[in-house]
C-alpha positions, 0 to 999 in steps of 0.5 A: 500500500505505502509502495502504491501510495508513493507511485501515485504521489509521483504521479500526481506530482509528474502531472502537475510539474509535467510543462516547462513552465511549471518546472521552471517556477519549482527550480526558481523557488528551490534556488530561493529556498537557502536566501529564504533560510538565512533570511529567516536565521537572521531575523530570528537572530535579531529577535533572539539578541533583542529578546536578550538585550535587557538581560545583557545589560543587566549582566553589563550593569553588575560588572560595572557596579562590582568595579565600583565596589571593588574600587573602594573595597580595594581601598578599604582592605588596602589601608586597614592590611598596611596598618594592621602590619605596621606593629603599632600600639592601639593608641597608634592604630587608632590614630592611623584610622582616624587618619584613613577615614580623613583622607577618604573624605568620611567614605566609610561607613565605620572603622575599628580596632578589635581586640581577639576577644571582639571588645571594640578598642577604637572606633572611627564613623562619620556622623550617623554613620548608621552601621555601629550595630554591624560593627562586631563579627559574632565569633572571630575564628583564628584565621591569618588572612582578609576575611570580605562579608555581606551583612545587613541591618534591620536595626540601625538608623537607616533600615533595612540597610546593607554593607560590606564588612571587612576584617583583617588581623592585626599585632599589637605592640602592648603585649607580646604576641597579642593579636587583634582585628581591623575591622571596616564597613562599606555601604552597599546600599544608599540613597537615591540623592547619593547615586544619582550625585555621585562619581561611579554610581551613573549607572542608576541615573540613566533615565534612558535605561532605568536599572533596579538592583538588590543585595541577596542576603541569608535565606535569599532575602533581597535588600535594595541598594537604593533605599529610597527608591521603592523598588518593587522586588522580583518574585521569588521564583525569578531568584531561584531560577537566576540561582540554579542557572549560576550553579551549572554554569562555569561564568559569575554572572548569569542572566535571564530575560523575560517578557517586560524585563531582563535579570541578572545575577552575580557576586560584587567586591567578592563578598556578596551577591547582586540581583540587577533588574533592567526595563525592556527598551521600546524597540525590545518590546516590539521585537517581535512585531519587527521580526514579523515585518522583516520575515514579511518584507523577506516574504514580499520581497522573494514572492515579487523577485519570483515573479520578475524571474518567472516572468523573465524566463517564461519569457526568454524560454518558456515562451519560445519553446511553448511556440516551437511546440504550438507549431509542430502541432500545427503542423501534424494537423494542418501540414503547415509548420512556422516557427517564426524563429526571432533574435531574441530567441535564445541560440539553442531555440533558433537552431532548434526551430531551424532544424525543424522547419528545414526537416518538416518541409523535406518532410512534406515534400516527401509526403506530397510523392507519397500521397501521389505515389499511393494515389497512383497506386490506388488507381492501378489496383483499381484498374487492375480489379476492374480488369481481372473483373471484367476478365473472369467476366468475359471467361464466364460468358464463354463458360456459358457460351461452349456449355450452352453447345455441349448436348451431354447433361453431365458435361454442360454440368461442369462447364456450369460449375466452372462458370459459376466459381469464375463469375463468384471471383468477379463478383469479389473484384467487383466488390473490391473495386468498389471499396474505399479499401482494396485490401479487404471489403464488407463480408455481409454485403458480398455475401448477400450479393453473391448468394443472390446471384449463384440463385438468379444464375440457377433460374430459381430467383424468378421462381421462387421455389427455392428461397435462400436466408442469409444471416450475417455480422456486419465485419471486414475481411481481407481479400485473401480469406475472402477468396476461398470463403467466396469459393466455398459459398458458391460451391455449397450452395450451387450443390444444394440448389442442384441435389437437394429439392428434386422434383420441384420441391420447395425449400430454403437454403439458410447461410449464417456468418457468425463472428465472436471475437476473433473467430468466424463460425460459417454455417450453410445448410439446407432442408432438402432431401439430405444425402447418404451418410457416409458422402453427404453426396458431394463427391459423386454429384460435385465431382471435385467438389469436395477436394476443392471445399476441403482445399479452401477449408485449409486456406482459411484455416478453418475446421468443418463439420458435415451433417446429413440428418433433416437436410444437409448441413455445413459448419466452418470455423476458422481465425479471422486474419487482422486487417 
């Protein structure tokens, strides 16, 4: 079934793709299939940056705020590790604190010198500074190296505040051996006066790209970095999925777009986690509008490039060729060829067409002499039957002339059988001659033509005491089987005209041509006297009759039967010859 289906798919498509027009159009569109395909690529890969563009500055925005936190960060543990490695008293360290604080121009957030056991020895902030309550790691566990924590406070002056604690032993001078912590903390989040005022905070000032960021504290909780602001959190969801996307993969920053906006997530300073939330642009909005109208415009602009190609090649090509062929039929239904060949013909069709008309005309001349010779030839059959008929005409008259002078019964018998055969040969020549084909002629109207005649020559048509019945299919057969079927006809029904109603009796002679398919069934019967079984009669009354009916028999091929029972009854069944 699957194989049948195939076949007939391919059929129908060789059908519809069966004209050079239409093969033309579907080589056309499959060379314009790879323009369509990076046409598309390129439209869906516009898409696909603008649909990841808010999320790219989101991920832009924490590489430049984590270089601004690493700058002052940098600062911060620079300062507090040159002066924990100073080996200076407390009282010393403190002063150098003040000092750092000073030069920063109150930059940080607080400053202070820890003993091991966390009692604060010496504390520098700037006025409501806000970040005291933040100042003192729980436990200092013994560690030699620089010790960078996110912390918040939901306590302090300003609320819901988050800094950057960084920690740094320290050797004291007082004591032998006596070790403490330099501690300092940075800000993460500020007010919306100071980003907006402050070198290296621009990021959340520009109106044309409006950015929201939070700091990612314990239990994934998110504090904004402007505190002023009334920035609306991302769902909890969004966090998550930003996560697990860091964990699996191998960069800091990870980002995620969305249908109105684009996150990102990743460390700042070393110390603590960034969620950046950035507002889709206008043109990112439409973005798939656009890519809609670039696909349509592709569309357009390959449909109308299509149809200029097609033009131009049905044109140049198809046109030309569809002419040619219009021609050459016109030429097999009217014998009439005119290519009308034009420059503007490709080379290939000029030739093509020259070739055509050079062989058509020879082609022509050479059908003309054959029309002529077959004419001619036509003619001289025609003559040469109306003279073999004219002929066996003249040879049956003399038949009939020498009988009519021969006084013994029996020998003026076989004059008139030769008479008879002659005369069924020139009604064959006769009948042929009137055809429209001299091969062959109507078997049902020479059949009756010649019954009717062997009955007038007999002298019974007049009388009307022997009848004669002729059923016949209306067929052709060629003159060769019709020869010894004319022969075998006049034979039989000359010998029942003769033998089977003597003494003036009545009766019919039935002649039935049957044809079924390519066989034909001859049956000639009388209902007369009969005959003897074993001859039927027709040796000893026909004289050769039955040598010459068994030698036309095998002429045609034909298998015969005889019967003698309520008449005499002939059947022949031979092959009809293809015409």
């Amino acid at each position: 079934m699957l194989r049948r289906a195939f076949h007939f798919v391919l059929a129908r498509l060789g059908r519809i793709f069966s004209t050079t027009s239409a093969r033309m159009r579907l080589i056309i569109g499959l060379s314009a299939v790879p323009v369509i395909g990076i046409g598309f690529a390129m439209a869906i890969h516009n898409y696909s940056e603008l649909q990841r563009g808010s999320a790219q500055r989101a991920s832009s925005a924490i590489t430049r705020l984590d270089l601004q936190f690493r700058h002052d960060t940098d600062r911060l543990r620079s300062a507090l590790e040159t002066i924990g490695g100073m080996d200076l008293t407390p009282e010393q360290i403190g002063h150098a604190l003040s000092l750092a604080q000073t030069v920063s121009g109150q930059r940080y957030c607080y400053l202070g010198l820890l003993d091991s056991e966390g009692e604060v020895l010496h504390a520098v902030s700037p006025p409501n500074g806000g970040c005291n309550a933040v100042n003192k790691n729980p436990s200092f566990p013994a560690y030699d190296g620089t010790l960078l924590e996110g912390v918040q406070n939901d306590t302090g002056i300003e609320e819901h505040n988050s800094f950057l604690r960084i920690t740094v032993p320290a050797v004291f001078l007082t004591t032998l051996e006596t070790r403490g912590y330099l501690v300092g903390i940075l800000k993460l989040s500020r007010k919306a006066a100071y980003l907006a005022g402050n070198s290296g905070w621009q990021v959340f000032s520009d109106t044309n790209n409006p950015l929201q960021a939070w700091i990612v504290g314990a239990n994934n909780s998110l504090q904004p970095v402007c505190t002023d602001c009334g920035w609306k959190p991302p769902p909890r969801e969004i966090l998550e999925r930003l996560r697990n996307r860091l964990a699996n993969e191998k960069n800091t920053i990870t980002a995620l777009p969305t249908a109105e906006t684009g996150y990102a997530l990743g460390s700042i300073a070393g110390g603590t986690d960034i969620l950046v939330a950035t507002q889709r642009t206008p043109r990112e909005n439409s973005a798939l509008t656009t890519m809609l109208l670039e696909i349509s415009a592709l569309v357009l602009l390959l449909i109308v490039g299509l149809i200029g190609v097609t033009a131009a090649a049905n044109f140049v090509l198809v046109w030309p060729l569809r002419r040619l062929t219009y021609a050459v039929q016109k030429w097999q239904m009217e014998g009439v060829f005119d290519a009308r060949t034009t420059r503007s013909m490709p080379l290939e069709l000029q030739r093509l067409g020259q070739a055509f008309t050079r062989a058509t005309r020879r082609l022509s001349r050479h059908e003309k002499r054959l029309t002529k010779a077959m004419a001619h030839q036509e003619l001289l059959m025609r003559e040469i039957h109306h003279r073999v008929k004219n002929n066996l005409q003249i040879v049956a008259s003399l038949l009939n002339l020498q009988a009519s002078r021969i006084s013994n019964p029996e020998f003026r018998a076989e004059f008139a059988l030769a008479r008879d055969r002659v005369r069924a040969l020139a009604t064959l020549h006769r009948n042929l001659y009137a055809e429209d084909r001299l091969d062959q002629l109507n078997i049902m109207s020479f059949l009756k033509e010649l019954c009717g005649q062997t009955l007038h020559i007999a002298g019974e048509y007049e009388t009307g005491r022997i009848s004669m019945e002729i059923i016949s299919d209306d067929f052709c057969m060629s003159a060769d089987q019709a020869v010894p079927l004319a022969l075998i006809v006049t034979e039989l029904v000359t010998n029942s005209i003769k033998y089977a109603f003597p003494d003036e009796r009545c009766g019919t002679i039935s002649i039935a041509l049957k044809r079924r398919e390519q066989m034909v069934s001859l049956t000639i019967s009388d209902n007369g006297i009969g005959c003897e079984a074993e001859t039927c009669g027709i040796t000893e009354k026909s004289g050769i009759g039955l040598k010459l009916i068994r030698g036309f028999a095998r002429q045609l091929n034909a298998e015969f039967t005889q019967s003698c029972e309520n008449g005499t009854h002939y059947t022949f069944t031979f092959p009809l010859e293809q015409l």
